[in-house]
C-alpha positions in Angstrom: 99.1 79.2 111.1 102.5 78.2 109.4 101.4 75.3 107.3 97.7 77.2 107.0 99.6 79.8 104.5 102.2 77.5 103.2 99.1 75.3 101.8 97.6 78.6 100.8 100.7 79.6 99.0 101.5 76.9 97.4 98.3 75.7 96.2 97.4 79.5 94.9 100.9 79.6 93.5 100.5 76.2 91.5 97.7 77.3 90.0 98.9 80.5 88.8 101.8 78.8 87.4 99.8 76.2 85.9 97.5 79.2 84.3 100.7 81.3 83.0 102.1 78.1 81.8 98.6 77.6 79.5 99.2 80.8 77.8 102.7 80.5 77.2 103.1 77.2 76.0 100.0 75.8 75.7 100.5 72.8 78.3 97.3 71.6 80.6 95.0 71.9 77.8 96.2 75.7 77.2 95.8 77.2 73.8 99.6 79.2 73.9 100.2 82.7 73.0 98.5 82.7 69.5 95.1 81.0 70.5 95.2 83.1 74.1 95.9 85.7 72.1 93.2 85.7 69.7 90.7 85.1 72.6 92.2 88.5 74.2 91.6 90.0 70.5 88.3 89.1 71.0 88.3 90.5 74.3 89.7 94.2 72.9 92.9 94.2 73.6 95.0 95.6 71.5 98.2 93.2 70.5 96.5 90.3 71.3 99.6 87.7 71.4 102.1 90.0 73.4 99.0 90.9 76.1 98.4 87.1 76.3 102.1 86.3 76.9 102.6 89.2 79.1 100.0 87.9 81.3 101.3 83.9 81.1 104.7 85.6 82.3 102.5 87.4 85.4 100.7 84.2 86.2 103.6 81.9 85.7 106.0 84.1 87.7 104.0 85.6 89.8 102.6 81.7 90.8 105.9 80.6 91.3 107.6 83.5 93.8 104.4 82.8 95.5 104.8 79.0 96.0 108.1 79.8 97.0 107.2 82.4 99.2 109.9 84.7 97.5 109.3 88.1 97.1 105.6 87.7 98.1 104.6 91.4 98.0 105.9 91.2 94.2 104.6 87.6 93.7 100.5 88.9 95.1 100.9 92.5 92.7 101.7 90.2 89.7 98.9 88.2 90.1 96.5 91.1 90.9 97.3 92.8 87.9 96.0 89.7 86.2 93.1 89.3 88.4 91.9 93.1 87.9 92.3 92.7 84.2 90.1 89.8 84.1 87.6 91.2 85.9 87.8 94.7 84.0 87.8 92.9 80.5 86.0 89.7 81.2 83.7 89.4 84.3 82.6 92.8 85.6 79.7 93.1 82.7 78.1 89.7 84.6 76.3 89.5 88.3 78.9 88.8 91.0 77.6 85.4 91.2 77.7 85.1 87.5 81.1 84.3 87.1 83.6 87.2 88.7 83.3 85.7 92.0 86.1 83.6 91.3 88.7 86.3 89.7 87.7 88.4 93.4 88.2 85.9 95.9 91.8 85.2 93.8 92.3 89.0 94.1 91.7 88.9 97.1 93.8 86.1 98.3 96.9 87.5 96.7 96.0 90.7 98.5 96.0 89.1 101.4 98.8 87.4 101.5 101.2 90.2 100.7 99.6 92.0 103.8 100.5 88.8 106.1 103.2 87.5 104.5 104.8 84.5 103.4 104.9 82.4 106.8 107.2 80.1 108.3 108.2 78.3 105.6 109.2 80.6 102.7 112.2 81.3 101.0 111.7 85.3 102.4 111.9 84.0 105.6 115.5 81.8 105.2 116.6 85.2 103.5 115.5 86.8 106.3 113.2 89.4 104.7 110.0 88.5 105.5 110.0 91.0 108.8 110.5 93.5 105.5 108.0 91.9 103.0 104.6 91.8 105.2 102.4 93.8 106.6 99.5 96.3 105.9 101.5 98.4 103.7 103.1 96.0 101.8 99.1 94.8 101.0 98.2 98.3 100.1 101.7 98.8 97.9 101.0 95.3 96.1 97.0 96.4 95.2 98.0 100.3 94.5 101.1 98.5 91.9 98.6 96.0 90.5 95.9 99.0 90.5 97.8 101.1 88.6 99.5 98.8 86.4 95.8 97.4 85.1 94.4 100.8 84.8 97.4 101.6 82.3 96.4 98.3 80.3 92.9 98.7 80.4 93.3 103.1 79.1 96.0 102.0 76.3 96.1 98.5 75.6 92.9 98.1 75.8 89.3 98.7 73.3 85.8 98.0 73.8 85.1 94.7 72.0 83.7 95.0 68.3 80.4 94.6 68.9 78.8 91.6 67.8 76.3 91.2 65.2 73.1 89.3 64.9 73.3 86.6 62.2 71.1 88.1 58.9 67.5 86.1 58.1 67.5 85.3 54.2 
């Protein structure tokens, strides 16, 4: 079960990083904060460029306590707050398998995780605080935090789109 979660951890962790990392700095293809921002514009949020680098700084750190296994409870609210946000803002208006599948099973995995904890090999575990960090209420703490913190994003940071309109026949 050890290396099970470390290979979950890590690889979830990576690609966080490698997400939060897009928006802040526009490596792996990424568009930074001003092109991520104008796409979370588009989306309705207000500020777009601070929301987008508030979420590269969730994804990126949030990715990388995860791989590490540092602070997992911390490291799995972080990257729910994304993952709700997403799905609030982006994927909820389409089927589940229509594209929010993905954003869930993410949500779901960082959920997860801060219920079991970090495993074996983790950084919580050398500290000696993963006895402390894991568990069913650590779970529930990290998806009330990430609950909470999205549902004050989405009621003020947060508009419906401008709606779109249908290009004019001449």
């Amino acid at each position: 079960m050890a290396y099970g979660l470390l290979l979950l951890r890590v690889f979830v962790g990576v690609a966080f990083f490698g997400h939060g990392t897009q928006k802040l700095f526009g490596w792996w293809g990424g568009y930074g904060p001003q092109g991520t921002g104008g796409f979370f514009a588009s989306m309705g949020y207000r500020w777009g460029v601070p929301m987008a680098v508030l979420a590269g700084l969730a994804e990126a750190g949030g990715g990388t306590l995860l791989a590490l296994g540092l602070l997992t409870p911390l490291a799995c609210a972080l990257i729910a707050i994304v993952m709700l946000n997403a799905i609030f803002a982006v994927t909820l208006k389409r089927a589940f398998m229509a594209g929010s599948e993905l954003e869930l099973a993410y949500l779901v995995t960082a959920i997860s995780l801060a219920a079991i904890g970090p495993g074996r090999f983790s950084l919580d575990r050398a500290i000696g605080w993963d006895d402390d960090l894991s568990g069913l209420w650590c779970g529930v703490g990290a998806f009330a935090a990430a609950a909470a913190v999205s549902l004050a994003t989405m009621t003020f940071f947060h508009s419906k789109p401008p709606p779109q309109t249908a290009p004019q026949a001449e």
